[in-house]
Every structure is written in C-alpha cells, then in structure tokens.
KOLKOL-764582 format. One line per field, with one value per residue: x, y, z negated of N, C-alpha, C in turn. Coordinates in nm, 4 decimals. Each point is the difference from the previous one (the first is absolute). Last residue first. Layout:
n_xx <- [X ...]
n_yy <- [Y ...]
n_zz <- [Z ...]
ca_xx <- [X ...]
ca_yy <- [Y ...]
ca_zz <- [Z ...]
c_xx <- [X ...]
c_yy <- [Y ...]
c_zz <- [Z ...]
This chain:
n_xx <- [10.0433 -0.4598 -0.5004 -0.4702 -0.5096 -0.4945 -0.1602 0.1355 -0.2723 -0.3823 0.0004 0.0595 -0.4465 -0.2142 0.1442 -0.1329 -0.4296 -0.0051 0.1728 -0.2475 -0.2750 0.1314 0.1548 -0.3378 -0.1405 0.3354 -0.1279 -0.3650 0.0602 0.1820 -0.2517 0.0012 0.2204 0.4519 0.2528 0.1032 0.4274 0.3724 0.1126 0.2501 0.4766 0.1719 -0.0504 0.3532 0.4095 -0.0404 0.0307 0.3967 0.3078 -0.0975 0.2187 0.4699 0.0560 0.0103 0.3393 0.3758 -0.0763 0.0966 0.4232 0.2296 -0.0664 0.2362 0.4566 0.0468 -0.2501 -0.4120 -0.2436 -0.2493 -0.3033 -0.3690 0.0651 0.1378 -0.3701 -0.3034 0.1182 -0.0106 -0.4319 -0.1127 0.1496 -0.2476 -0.4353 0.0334 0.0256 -0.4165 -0.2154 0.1162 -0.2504 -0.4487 -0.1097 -0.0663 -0.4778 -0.2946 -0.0062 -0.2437 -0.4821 -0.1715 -0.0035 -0.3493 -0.3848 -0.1230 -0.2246 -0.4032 -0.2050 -0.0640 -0.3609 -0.4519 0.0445 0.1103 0.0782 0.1945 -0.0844 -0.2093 0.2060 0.3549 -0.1409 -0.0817 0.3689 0.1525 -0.2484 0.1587 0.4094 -0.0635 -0.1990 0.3019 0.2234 -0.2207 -0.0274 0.3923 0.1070 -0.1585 0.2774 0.3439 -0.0558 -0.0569 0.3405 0.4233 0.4608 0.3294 0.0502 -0.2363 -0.1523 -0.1273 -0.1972 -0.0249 -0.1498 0.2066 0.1723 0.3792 0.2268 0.3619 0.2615 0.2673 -0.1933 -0.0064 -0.0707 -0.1708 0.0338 -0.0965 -0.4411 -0.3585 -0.3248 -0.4016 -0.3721 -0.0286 -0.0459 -0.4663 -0.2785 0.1043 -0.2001 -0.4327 -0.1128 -0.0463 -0.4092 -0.3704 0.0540 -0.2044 -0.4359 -0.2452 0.0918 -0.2627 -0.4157 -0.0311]
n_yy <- [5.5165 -0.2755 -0.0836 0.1848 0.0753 -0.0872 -0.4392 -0.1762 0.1372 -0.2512 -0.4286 -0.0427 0.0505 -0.3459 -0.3663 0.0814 -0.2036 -0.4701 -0.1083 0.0095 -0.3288 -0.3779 -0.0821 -0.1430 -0.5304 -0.2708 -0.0020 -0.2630 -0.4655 -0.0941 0.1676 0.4381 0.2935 -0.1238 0.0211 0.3842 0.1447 -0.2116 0.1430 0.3672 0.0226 -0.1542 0.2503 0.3032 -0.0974 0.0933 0.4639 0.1652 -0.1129 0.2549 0.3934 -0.0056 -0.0421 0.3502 0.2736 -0.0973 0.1211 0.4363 0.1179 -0.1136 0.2620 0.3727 -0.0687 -0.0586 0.3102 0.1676 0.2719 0.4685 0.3197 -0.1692 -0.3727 0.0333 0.0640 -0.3132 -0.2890 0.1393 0.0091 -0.4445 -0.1065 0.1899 -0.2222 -0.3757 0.0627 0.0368 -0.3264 -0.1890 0.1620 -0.1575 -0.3831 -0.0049 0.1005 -0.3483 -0.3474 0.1013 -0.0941 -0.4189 -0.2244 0.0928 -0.2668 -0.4611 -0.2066 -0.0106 -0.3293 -0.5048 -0.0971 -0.0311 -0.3191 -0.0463 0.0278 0.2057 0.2792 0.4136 0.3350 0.2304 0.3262 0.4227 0.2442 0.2099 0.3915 0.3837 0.1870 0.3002 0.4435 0.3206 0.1306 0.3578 0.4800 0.2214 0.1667 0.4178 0.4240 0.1755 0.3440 0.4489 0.2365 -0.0707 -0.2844 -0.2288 -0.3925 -0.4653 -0.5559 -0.5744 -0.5005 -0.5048 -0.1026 0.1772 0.4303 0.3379 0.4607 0.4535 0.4609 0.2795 0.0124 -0.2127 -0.1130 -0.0754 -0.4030 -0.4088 -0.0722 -0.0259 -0.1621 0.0092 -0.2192 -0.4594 -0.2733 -0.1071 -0.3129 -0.3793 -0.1241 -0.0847 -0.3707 -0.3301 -0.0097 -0.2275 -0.4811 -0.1957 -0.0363 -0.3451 -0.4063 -0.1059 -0.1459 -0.4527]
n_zz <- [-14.1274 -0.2846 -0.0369 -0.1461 -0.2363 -0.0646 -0.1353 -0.4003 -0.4100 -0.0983 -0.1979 -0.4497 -0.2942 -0.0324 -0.2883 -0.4693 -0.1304 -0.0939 -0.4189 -0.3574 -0.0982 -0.1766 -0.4456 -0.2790 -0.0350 -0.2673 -0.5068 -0.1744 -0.0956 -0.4176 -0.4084 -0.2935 -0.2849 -0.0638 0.4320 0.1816 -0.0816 0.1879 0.4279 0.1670 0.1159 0.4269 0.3274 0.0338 0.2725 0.4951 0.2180 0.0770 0.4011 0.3842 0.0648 0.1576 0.3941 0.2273 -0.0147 0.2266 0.4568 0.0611 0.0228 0.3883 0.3825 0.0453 0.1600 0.5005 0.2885 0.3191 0.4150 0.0357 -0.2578 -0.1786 -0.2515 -0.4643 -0.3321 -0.1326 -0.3613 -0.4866 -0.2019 -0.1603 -0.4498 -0.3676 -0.1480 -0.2270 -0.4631 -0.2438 -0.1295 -0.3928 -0.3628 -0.0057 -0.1620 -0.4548 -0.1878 0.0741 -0.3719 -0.3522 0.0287 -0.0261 -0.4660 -0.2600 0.0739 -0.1039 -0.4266 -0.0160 0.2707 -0.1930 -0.2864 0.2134 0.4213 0.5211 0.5413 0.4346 0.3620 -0.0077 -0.2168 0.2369 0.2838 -0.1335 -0.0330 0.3326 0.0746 -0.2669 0.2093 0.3699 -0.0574 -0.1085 0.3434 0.2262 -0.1566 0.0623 0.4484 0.1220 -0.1460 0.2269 0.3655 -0.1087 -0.1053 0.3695 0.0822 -0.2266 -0.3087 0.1868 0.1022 0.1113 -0.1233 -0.2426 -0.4391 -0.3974 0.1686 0.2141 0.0683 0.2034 0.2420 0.4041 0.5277 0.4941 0.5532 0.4551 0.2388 -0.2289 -0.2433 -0.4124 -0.4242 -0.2469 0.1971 0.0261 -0.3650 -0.1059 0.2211 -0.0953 -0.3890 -0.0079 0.1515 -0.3343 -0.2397 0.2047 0.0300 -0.4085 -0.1218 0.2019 -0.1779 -0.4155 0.0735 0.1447]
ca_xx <- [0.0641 0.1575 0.1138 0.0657 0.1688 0.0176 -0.0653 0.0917 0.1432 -0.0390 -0.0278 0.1006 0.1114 -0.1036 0.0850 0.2125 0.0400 -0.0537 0.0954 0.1112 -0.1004 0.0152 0.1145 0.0379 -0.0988 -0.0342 0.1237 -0.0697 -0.0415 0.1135 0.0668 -0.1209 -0.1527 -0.0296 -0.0165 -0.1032 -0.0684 -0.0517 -0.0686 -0.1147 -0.0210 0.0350 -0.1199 -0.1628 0.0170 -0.0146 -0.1098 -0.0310 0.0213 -0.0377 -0.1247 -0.0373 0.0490 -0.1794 -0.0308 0.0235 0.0138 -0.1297 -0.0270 0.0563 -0.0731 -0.1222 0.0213 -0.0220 0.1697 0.0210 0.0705 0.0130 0.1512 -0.0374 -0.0818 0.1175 0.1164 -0.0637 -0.0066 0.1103 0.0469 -0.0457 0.0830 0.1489 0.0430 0.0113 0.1347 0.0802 -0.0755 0.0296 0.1667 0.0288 -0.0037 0.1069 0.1606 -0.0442 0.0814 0.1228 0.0473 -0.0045 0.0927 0.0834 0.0006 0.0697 0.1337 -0.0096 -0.0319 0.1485 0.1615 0.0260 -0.1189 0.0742 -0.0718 0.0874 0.0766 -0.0604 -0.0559 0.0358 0.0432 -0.1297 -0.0451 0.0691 -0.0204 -0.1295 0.0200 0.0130 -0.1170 -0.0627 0.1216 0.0179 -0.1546 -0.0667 0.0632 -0.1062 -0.1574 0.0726 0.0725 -0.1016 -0.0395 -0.1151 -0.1062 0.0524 -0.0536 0.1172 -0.0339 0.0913 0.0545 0.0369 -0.0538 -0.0060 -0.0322 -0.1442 0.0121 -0.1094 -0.0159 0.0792 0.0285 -0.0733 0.0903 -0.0170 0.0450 0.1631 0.0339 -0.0103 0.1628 0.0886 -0.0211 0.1000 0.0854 0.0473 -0.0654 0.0525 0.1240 -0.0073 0.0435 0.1017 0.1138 0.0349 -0.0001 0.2301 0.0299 -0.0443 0.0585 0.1389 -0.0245 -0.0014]
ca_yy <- [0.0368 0.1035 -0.0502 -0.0839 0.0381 0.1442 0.0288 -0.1042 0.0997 0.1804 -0.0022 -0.0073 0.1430 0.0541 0.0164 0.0318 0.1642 -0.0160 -0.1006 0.1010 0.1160 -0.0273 0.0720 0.0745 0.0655 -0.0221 0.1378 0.1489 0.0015 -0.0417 -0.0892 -0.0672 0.0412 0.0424 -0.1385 -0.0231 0.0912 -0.0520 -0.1823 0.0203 0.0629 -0.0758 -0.0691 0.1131 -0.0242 -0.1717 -0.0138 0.0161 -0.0718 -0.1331 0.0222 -0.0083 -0.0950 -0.0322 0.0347 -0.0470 -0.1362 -0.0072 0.0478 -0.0946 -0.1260 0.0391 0.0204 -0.0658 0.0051 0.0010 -0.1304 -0.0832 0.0698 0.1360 -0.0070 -0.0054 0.1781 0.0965 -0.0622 -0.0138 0.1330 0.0460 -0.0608 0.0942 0.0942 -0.0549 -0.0332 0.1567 0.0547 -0.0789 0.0036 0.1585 -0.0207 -0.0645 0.0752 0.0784 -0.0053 0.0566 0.1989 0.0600 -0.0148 0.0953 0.1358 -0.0007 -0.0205 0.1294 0.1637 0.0512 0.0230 0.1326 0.0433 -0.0004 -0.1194 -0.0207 -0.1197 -0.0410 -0.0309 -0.0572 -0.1332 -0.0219 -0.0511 -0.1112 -0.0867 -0.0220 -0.0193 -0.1694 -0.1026 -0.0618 -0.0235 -0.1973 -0.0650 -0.0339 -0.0761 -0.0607 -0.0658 -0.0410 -0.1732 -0.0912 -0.0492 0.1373 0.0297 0.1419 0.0864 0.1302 0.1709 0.1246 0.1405 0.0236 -0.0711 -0.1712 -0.0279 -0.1042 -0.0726 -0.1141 -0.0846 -0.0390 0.1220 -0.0253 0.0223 0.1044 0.1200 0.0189 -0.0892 0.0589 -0.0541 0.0349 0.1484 0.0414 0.0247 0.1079 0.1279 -0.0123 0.0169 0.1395 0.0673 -0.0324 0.0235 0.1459 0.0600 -0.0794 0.0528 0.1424 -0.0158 0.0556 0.0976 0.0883]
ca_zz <- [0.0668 -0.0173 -0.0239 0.1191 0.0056 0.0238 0.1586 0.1149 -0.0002 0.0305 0.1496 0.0845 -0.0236 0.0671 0.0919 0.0201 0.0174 0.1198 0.1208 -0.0219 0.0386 0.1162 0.0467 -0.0302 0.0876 0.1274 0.0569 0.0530 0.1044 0.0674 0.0039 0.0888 -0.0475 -0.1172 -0.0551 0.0308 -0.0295 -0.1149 0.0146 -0.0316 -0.1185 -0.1087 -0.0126 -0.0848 -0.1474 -0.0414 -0.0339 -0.1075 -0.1564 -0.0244 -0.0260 -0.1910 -0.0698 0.0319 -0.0990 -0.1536 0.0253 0.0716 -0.0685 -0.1129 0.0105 -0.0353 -0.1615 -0.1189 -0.0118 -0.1354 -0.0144 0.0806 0.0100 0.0029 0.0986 0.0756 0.0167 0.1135 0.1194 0.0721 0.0618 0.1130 0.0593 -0.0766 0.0753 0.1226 0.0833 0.0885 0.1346 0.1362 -0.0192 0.0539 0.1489 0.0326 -0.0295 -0.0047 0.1632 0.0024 0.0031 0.0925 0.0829 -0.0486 0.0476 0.1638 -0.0108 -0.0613 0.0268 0.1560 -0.0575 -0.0385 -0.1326 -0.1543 -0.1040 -0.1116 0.0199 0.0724 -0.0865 -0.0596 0.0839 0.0227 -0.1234 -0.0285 0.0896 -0.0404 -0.2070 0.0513 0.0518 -0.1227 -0.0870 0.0970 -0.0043 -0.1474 -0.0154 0.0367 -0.1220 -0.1459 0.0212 0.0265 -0.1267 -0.0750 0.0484 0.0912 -0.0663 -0.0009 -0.0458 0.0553 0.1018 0.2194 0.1212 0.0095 -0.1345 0.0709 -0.0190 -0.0169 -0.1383 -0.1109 -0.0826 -0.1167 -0.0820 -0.0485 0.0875 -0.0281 0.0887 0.0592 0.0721 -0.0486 -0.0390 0.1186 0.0054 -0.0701 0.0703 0.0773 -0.0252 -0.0118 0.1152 0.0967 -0.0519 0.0270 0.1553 0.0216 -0.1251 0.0361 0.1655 -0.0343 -0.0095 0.1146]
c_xx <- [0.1515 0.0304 0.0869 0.1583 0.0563 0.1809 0.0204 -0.0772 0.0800 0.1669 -0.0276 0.0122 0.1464 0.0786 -0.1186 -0.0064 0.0932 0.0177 -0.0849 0.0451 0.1448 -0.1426 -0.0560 0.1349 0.0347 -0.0597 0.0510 0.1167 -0.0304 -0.0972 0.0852 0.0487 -0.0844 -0.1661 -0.0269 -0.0571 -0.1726 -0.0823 -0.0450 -0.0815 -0.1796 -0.0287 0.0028 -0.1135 -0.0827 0.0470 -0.0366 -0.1773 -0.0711 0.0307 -0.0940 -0.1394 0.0090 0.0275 -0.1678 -0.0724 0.0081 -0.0287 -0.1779 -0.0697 0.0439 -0.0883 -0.1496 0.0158 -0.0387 0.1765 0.0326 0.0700 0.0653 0.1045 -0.0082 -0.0666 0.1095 0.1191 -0.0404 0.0096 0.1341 0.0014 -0.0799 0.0674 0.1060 -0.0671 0.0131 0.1322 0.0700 -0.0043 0.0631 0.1096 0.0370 0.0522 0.0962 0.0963 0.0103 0.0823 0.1507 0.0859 -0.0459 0.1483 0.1149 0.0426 0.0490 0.1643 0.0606 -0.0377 0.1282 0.1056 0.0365 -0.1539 0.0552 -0.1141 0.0233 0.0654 -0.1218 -0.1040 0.0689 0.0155 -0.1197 -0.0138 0.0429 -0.0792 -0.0938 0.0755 0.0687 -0.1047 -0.0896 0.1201 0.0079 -0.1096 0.0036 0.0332 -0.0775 -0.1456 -0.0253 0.0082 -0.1311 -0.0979 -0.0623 -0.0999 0.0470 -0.0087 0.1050 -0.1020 0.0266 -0.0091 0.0349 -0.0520 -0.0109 -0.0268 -0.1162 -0.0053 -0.1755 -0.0644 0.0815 0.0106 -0.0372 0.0706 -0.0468 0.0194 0.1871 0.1033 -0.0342 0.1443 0.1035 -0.0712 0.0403 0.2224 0.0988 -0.1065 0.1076 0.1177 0.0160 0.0216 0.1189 0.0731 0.0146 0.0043 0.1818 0.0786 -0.0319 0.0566 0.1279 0.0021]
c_yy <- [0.0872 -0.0427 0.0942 -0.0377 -0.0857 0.0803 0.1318 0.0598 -0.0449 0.0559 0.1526 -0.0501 -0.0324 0.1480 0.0432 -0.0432 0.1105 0.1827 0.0815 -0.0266 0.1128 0.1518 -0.0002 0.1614 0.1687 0.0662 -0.0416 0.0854 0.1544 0.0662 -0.0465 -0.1168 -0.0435 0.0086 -0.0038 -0.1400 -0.0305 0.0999 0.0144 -0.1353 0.0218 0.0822 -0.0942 -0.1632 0.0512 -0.0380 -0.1974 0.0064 0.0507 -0.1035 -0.1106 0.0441 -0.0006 -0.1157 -0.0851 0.0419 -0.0087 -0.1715 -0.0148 0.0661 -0.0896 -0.1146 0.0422 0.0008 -0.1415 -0.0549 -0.0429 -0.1452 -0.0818 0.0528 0.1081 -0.0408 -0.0850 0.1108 0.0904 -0.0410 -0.0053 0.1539 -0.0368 -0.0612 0.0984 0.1370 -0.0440 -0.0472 0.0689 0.0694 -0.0206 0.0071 0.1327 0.0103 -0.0018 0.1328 0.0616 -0.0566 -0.0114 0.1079 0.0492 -0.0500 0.0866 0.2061 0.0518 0.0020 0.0887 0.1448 -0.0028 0.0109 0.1209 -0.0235 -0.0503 -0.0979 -0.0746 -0.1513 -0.1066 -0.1092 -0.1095 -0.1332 -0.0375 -0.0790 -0.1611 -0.1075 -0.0919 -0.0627 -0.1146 -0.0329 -0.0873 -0.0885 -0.1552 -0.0347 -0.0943 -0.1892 -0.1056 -0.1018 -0.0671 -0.0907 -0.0267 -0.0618 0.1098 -0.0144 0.1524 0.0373 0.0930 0.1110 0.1190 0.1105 -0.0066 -0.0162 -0.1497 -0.0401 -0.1388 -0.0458 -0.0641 -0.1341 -0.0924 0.1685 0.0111 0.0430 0.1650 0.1364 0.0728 -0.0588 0.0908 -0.0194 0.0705 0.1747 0.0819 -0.0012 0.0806 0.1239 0.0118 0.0034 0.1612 0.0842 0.0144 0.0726 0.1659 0.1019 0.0074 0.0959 0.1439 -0.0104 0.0718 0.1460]
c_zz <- [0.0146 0.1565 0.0009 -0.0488 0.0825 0.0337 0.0063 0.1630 0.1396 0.0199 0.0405 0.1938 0.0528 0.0393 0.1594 0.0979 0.0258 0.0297 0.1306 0.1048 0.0493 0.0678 0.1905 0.0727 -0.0232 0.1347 0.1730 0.0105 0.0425 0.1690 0.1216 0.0068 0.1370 -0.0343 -0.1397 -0.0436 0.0210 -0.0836 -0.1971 -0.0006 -0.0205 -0.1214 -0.0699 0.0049 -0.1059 -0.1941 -0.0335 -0.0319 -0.0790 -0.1103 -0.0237 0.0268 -0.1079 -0.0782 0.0558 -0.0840 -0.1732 -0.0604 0.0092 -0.1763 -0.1083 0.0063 -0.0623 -0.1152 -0.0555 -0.0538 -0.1168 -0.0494 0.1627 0.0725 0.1217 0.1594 0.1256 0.0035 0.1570 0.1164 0.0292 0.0844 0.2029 0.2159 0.0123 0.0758 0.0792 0.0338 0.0205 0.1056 0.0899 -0.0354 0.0186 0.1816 0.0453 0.0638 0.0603 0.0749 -0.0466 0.0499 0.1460 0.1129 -0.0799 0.0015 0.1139 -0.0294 -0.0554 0.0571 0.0333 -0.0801 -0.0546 -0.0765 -0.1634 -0.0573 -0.1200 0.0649 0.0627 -0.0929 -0.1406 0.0401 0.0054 -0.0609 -0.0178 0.0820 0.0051 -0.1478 0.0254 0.0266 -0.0779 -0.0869 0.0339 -0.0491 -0.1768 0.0097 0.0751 -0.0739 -0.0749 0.0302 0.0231 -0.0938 -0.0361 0.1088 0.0805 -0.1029 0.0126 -0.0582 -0.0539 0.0030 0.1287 0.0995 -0.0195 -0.1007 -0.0083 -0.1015 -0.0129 -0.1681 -0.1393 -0.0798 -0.1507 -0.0984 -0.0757 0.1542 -0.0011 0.1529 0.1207 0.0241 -0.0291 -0.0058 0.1499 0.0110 -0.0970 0.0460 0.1511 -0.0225 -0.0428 0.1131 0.0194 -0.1008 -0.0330 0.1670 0.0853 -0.0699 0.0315 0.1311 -0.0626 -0.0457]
C-alpha cells in the first residue's frame, strides 16, 4: 500500500508539474522549448526569473523521478551500482528525443497559430512525430541489453515498464493539451 501511495503522488506531481509548464496553444508557444526526461516543457526565451524558476521544478521532478524510480526497482547494491550509470544516460538519451518533440511541437502551435494548417505542413509535422517515435522505440531496444547486463531479465522489464508508465503520463498531458490539426 505504502509504494501505491508513493506511485499516486508522484504521479500527480509529475501531471501537476507538466501541465505547469505546457503553456496553452491560444497563448501561443515562444520560440524555443524544451521537455526534459521527466515531461516538462522549459523556455529558454523566458525572463531569467522564469527561467530559473522553471529549472528549479525541472530538477525537483529529475530527482522525483529518480526517487519513484528507485523506489520500484528494489536494486541490491550491485544491481545499483551497475542500474544507475546506464540510468543517467538513458536518461540523456530521452532529452535528445525530448527536445525534438518539443522542436516539433513549437512547429505545430506556430502553423496552428497561423490558421488551417497546409498539408504539405501537416504531412511534414506527421513524418517528423513518427520518426520520433521510431526512434525513441529503438533508444529503448538499444538500452534492454544494456541493462540486461547488470539486472536481471524481471527488473529491466519492471524497469522499462516504470519508463513506459511515465511517457505515457507526459504524453497524455501533451494529447490533452494540443488540439487536433485542422
């Protein structure tokens, strides 16, 4: 009962903190995002108190993550000490991703924005959310055995599926927030 608790408000900090930061399309995105591993949206053309304060909540829900994370996992200390370096560079890895799905979301709000989106802009839009997705499905093939290395079969599993649940927390945030092309 007491990880269920742990998991809930976590969960709700992660879906409090993304819809913080996803600003609303009638207001319109500023030039340059980007969403960190944990889900949320940062400016860097915000005022440099924004900025900071957004960095603040940036690296509490990090630290949050990794908290949830660690709190599921039930690593010994030598699956610990193996789990965490491949972490931080999935990790990594995920923000790469990120900024290109926010790269490719400020496109989205800009033509949005603009009215009736063209198709040649949608079509473009459409190929680049799609390789996005390929590729983050292939960042995750590539890190299995990686992990399978230094846990055993059941915890990369429990593992990817901690990840999984959290992605599609942050993508629900997003799917509720961006409205259909028109």
């Amino acid at each position: 009962m007491k990880k269920h608790t742990i998991n809930l408000l976590l969960s709700s900090l992660f879906i409090f903190t993304a819809s913080l930061s996803m600003p609303t399309f009638a207001e319109g995105l500023v030039s340059e995002k980007t969403i960190g591993t944990d889900g949320t949206m940062t400016s860097t053309t915000r005022s440099s108190s924004g900025a900071s304060n957004m960095s603040i909540v940036a690296q509490k829900v990090r630290a949050d993550k990794k908290f949830l994370v660690s709190q599921n996992m039930t690593l010994t200390d030598n699956e610990a000490t193996a789990f965490w370096p491949i972490y931080e560079a999935y990790q990594n890895d995920l923000q790469k991703l990120n900024n290109r799905l926010a790269k490719l979301i400020v496109a989205y709000a800009d033509a949005y924005n603009a009215g009736p989106v063209p198709d040649a802009t949608a079509k473009k839009l459409l190929n680049e959310s799609l390789s996005i997705d390929a590729a983050e499905t292939k960042l995750k093939q590539s890190y299995v055995p990686k992990l399978s290395k230094a846990l055993p079969a059941a915890k990369v599993a429990r593992y990817m599926q901690i990840e999984g649940k959290l992605r599609a927390i942050v993508r629900y945030e997003l799917a509720d927030q961006i409205p259909l092309v028109e």
